[in-house]
N, C-alpha and C positions, 0 to 999 in steps of 0.2 A: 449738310449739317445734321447732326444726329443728336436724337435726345437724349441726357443721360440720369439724369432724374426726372419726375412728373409726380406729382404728389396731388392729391384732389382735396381741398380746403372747403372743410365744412363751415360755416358760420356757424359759434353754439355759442355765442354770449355777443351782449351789445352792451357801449359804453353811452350814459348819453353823458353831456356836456356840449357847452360851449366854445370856441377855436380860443376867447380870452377867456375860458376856466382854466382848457390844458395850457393853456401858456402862464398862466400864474401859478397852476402847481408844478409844472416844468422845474422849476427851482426847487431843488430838495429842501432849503432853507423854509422856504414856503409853504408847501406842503407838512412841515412841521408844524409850525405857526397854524396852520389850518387843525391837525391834528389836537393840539395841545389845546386850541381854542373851541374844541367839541365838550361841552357839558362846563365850559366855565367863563365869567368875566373878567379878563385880564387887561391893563393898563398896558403901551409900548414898553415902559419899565421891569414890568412885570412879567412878558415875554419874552423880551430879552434875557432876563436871569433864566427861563425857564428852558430857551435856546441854549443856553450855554450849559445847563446840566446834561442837553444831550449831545454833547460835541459842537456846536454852533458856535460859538465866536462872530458874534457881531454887532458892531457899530451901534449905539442908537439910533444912530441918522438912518443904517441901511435897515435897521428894522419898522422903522417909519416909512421909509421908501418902500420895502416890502410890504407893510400892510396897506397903505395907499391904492397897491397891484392888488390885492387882495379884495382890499375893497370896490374898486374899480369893476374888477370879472364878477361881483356880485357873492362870492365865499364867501363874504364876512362883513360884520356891519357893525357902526357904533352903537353900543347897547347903554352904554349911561357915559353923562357926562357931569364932569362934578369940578366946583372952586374951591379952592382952597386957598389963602391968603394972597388972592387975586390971580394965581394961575390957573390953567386951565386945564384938567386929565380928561383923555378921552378912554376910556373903556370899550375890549370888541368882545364878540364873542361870534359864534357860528351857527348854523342849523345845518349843516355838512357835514356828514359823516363820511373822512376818507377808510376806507378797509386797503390796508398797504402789509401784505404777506408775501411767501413765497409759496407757492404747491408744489409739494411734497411729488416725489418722478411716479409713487404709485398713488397718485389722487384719480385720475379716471379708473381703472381695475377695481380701489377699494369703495368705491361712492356710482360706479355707473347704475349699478342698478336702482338705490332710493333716488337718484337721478330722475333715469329713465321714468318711473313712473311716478313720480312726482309733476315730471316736465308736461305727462299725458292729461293730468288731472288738470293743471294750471292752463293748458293748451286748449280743453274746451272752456272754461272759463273765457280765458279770450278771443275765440271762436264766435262766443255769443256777445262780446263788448266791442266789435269789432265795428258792424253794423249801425251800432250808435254811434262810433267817433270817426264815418267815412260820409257826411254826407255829402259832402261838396265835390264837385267833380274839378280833375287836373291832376298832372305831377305832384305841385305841390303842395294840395290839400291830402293828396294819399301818406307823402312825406310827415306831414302833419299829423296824421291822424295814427301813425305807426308813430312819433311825437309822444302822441296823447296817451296812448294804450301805455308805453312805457314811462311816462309819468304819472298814469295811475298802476302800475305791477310797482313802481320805484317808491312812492309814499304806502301803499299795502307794505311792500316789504319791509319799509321803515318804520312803520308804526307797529309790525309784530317782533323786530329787533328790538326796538327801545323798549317794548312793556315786558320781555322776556327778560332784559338786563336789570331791570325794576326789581324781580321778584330775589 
């Protein structure tokens, strides 16, 4: 048997999430829903009209069953609930921000370099945060602790996106 391709695969990005996050944004549908529900509180009523502006067509029942998934993987959560002549609205809203683009075939060429040394500066930073979030010994407190490190690089990141959208 002969080789005929071999290509050597760098790791240079990590996703985190959960096995029931990626399955409830698996659904494009959902993933909208998640989208549309960043920075607002809307009603099942109320996202469904706003599904259906972007091509979405669907059911109230299936956007209910949708958000339920939603809710379930922890994406989104009831933010108010309100009566109104004895019925009952549940309101969601999100703290997830999905980023859903495509990159551009000259994205590495035109960006490797503030990359690069970007990556250098951020890399000792977590060099020295590294030692604080490893104390426990085993597989899965290392698992853990590489966890941690990128749940704190993921809220930095997210708290200097939001105050940048701010200004």
């Amino acid at each position: 048997m002969s080789t005929l391709l071999e290509k050597q695969i760098i790791v240079n990005r990590t996703v985190t999430t959960s096995i029931g996050q990626a399955r409830a944004i698996d659904d494009p549908a959902r993933a909208k829903i998640v989208e549309i529900l960043y920075h607002q509180t809307l009603s099942a009523d109320q996202i469904s009209t706003a599904l259906k502006k972007t091509g979405y067509k669907k059911a109230l029942t299936t956007v209910r069953h949708h958000l339920e998934i939603l809710k379930e993987s922890g994406l989104i959560e009831i933010a108010r609930i309100e009566e109104s002549r004895g019925a009952i609205t549940k309101f969601y809203s999100t703290s997830t921000k999905l980023l859903d683009f495509q990159i551009p075939k000259d994205f590495d060429s035109t960006y490797s370099k503030v990359i690069t040394n970007t990556s250098t500066k951020i890399e000792k930073i977590l060099k020295g945060l590294s030692p604080k979030t490893g104390k426990s010994k085993g597989k899965k407190s290392e698992d853990y602790s590489q966890y941690l490190v990128m749940e704190i690089m993921n809220r930095a990141m997210t708290n200097v996106l939001e105050k940048s959208n701010t200004k």
